[in-house]
N, C-alpha and C positions, 0 to 999 in steps of 0.2 A: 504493500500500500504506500502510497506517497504521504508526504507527514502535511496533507492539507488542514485546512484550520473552518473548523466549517459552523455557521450561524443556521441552525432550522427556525424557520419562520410557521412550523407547519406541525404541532404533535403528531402525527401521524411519519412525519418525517423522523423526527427526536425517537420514535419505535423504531421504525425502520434500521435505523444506524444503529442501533442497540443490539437488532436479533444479527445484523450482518459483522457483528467483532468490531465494529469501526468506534466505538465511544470515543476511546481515546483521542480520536479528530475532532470530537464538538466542543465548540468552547461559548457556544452563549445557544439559549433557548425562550422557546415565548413565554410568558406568566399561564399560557394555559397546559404545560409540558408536565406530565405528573406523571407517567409512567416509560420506563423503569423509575423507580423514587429516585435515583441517582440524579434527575432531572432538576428535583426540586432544588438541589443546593448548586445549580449550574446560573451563570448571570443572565437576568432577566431582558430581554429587548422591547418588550411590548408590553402593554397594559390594555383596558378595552374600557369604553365609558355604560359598559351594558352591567346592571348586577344583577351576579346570579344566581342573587338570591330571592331576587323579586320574582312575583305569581307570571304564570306562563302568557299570560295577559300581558300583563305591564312590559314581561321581557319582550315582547314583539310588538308594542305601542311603541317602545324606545326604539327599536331596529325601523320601523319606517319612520317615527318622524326626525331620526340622524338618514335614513335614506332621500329620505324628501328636502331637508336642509343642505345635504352636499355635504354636509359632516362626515369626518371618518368614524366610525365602528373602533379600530384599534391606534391606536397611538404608538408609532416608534420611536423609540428610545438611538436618535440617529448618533447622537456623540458618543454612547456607548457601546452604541456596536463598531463606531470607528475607531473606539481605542481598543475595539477585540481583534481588529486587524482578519480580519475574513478574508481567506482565499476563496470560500463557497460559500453562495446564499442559497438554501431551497427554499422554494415558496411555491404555491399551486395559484390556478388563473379557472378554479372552477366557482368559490361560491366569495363574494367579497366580504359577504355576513363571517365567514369559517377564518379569516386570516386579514392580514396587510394587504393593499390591494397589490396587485404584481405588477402594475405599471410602474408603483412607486418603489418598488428594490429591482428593480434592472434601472432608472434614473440613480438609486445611489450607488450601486453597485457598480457605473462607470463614473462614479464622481470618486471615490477610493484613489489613494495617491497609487497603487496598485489594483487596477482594476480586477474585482472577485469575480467568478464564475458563477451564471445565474440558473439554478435548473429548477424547472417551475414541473410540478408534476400536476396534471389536471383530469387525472381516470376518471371515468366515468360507470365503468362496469365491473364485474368480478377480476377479468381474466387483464384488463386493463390495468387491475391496479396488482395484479402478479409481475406484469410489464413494466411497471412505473420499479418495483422493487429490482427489477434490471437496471434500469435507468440509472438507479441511483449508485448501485454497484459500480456499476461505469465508472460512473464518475470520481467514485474514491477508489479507484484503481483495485474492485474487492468481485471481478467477474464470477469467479471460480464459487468465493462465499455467495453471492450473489444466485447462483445457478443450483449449488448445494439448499439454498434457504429454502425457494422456491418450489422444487423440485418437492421438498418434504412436507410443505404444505399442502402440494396437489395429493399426494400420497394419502397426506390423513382426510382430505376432502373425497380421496376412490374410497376410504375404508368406511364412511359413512353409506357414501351410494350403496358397497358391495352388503355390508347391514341389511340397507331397507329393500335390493333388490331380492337380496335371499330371504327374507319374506316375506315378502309381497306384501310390503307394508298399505296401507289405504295414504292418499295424498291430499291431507285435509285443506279445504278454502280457508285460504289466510290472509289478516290484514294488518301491514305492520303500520303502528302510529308515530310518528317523528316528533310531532307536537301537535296539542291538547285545543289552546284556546288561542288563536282558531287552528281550525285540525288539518294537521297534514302528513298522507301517508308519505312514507320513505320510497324514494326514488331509487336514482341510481344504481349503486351496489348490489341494494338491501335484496330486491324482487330476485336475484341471482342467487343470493346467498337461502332464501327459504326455498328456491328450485332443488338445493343442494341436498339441504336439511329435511327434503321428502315433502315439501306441502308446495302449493300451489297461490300465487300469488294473484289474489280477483279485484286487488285497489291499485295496482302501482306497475308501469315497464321500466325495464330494467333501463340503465343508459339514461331514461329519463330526468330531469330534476323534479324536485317534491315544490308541490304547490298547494295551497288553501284550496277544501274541499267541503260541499255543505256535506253536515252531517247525515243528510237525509239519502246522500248519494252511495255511503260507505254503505249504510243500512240497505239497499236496494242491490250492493255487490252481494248479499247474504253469505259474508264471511261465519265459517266454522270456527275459528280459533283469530281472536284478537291479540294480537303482540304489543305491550305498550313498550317502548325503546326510545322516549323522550331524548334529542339531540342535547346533549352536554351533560345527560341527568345520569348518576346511578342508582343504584338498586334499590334502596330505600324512599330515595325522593319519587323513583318512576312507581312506586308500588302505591305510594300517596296519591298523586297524581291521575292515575288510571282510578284508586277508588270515587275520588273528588268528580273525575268527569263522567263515570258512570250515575252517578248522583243524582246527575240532572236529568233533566224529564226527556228532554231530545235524547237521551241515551238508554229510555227505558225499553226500547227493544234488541239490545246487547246484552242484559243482565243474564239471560238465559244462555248464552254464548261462552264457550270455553273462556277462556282472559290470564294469559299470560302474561311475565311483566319482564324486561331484561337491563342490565348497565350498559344503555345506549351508549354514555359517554365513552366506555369501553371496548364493546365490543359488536353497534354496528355504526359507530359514526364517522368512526377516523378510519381514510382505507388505506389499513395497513397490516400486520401480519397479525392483527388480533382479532381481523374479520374469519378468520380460519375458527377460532376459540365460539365465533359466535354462530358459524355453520352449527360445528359442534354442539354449544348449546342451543338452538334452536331442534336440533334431532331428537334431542331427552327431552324437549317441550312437546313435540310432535307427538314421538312414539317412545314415552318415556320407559317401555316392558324391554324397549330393545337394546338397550345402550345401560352402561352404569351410573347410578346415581348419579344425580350433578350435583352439584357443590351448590352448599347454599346462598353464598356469595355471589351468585353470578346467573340464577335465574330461577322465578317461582312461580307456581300457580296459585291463583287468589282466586277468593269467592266474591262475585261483585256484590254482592248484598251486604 
């Protein structure tokens, strides 16, 4: 590997480098960079004026009226990443709500008295963002790791299929939820990854992005099995969450409905090698008789009542 010096602008990035051996090359990450925990004590670039702690309402009242002002979402911390001296930026050019926008790190990234290397990763699908995990290999000179990661990913995504084909498992109608108020199924990745995990996805194409949905339309897909995977949330807040919006009267015809819950923040938001973890869990959500226990950390079934 070459001794590059590299800034993720991207958690899903900050993973990436992690499963590929390359740590030792990162030297600044976003304030949203939380796994491996190694992350947390690495120098922070960004900050974001959104809190995440506020009700799923308010956090998407803020995200459009900074959309509609021209305001940025996240804040770079530009003198600090110029005193980390970056040979690499990664950043992605898919969702501007998710990151820094990408216009604005290829403009500093040639302003650098050394100009850094920008690689913007922007998958949009399963097999895309196994690609983007090349991509990035590449570029830290870690092919081989790179081809090795991959490779073992697809592996334990055949061990799943080869499961539910040897017994002919049923392919339940499923609907994964991204966010609550106002609702929106999971695009992208996700619809690939519950293909994987043996069920069938009747709210969302894959490649697609996730858009605002009336509720009355998810209700008319007549989804078998609901997935709540709140974008940034884990396991506790998304279990909250899902009960709060089943609640409501719009939502009295899902209460009869399976209702899963999983650490969106985890494991299907960021596409990167933990969407593998989240195939996985999604299959003991599935066909829980067929696979081992899952861990109770990382995905449950709830009663909506």
């Amino acid at each position: 590997m070459s001794e590059a010096r590299v800034v993720s602008l991207l958690p899903a990035a900050t993973e990436m480098i992690a499963a590929l051996g390359a740590w030792d090359r990162l030297v600044g990450v976003t304030h949203e960079c939380d796994h491996p925990a190694a992350a947390l004590h690495l120098p922070k670039v960004t900050s974001s004026i959104v809190d995440p702690g506020a009700s799923a309402a308010a956090v998407d009242l803020a995200v459009r009226d900074a959309v509609a002002s021209g305001a940025a979402l996240f804040t770079l911390d530009e003198a600090r990443l110029r005193a980390l001296q970056p040979s690499i930026l990664i950043t992605q050019g898919l969702c501007d709500v998710c990151a820094v926008a990408e216009g604005d790190i290829f403009r500093l990234a040639a302003s650098l008295p050394v100009p850094a290397t920008v690689v913007s990763l922007g998958a949009r699908t399963l097999d895309e963002v196994l690609d983007s995990l090349l991509t990035l290999a590449h570029a830290l000179d870690a092919d081989d790791e790179g081809a090795e990661l991959v490779a073992g990913l697809r592996a334990r995504m055949r061990r799943v299929h080869e499961t539910l084909k040897a017994a002919r498992a049923p392919r339940p109608r499923v609907a994964v939820i991204e966010w609550t108020d106002p609702l929106y199924m999971a695009g992208h990745w996700v619809p690939d990854m519950v293909r994987r995990a043996g069920g069938i996805d009747v709210a969302a194409t894959a490649g697609e992005h996730s858009h605002p949905r009336p509720v009355a339309q998810l209700r008319d897909a007549d989804p078998e099995v609901l997935v709540f995977a709140p974008c940034g949330y884990g396991l506790a807040r998304a279990c909250d969450e899902a009960r709060l919006t089943l609640a409501r009267d719009e939502w009295r015809w899902a209460r009869d409905r399976r209702v899963v819950v999983m650490d969106g923040n985890a494991f299907t938001s960021r596409p990167g090698p933990r969407l593998i973890d989240g195939i996985e869990i999604m299959a003991r959500l599935f066909n829980p008789k067929l696979f081992s226990p899952l861990l109770p950390d990382r995905g449950a079934a709830i009663s909506p009542g």
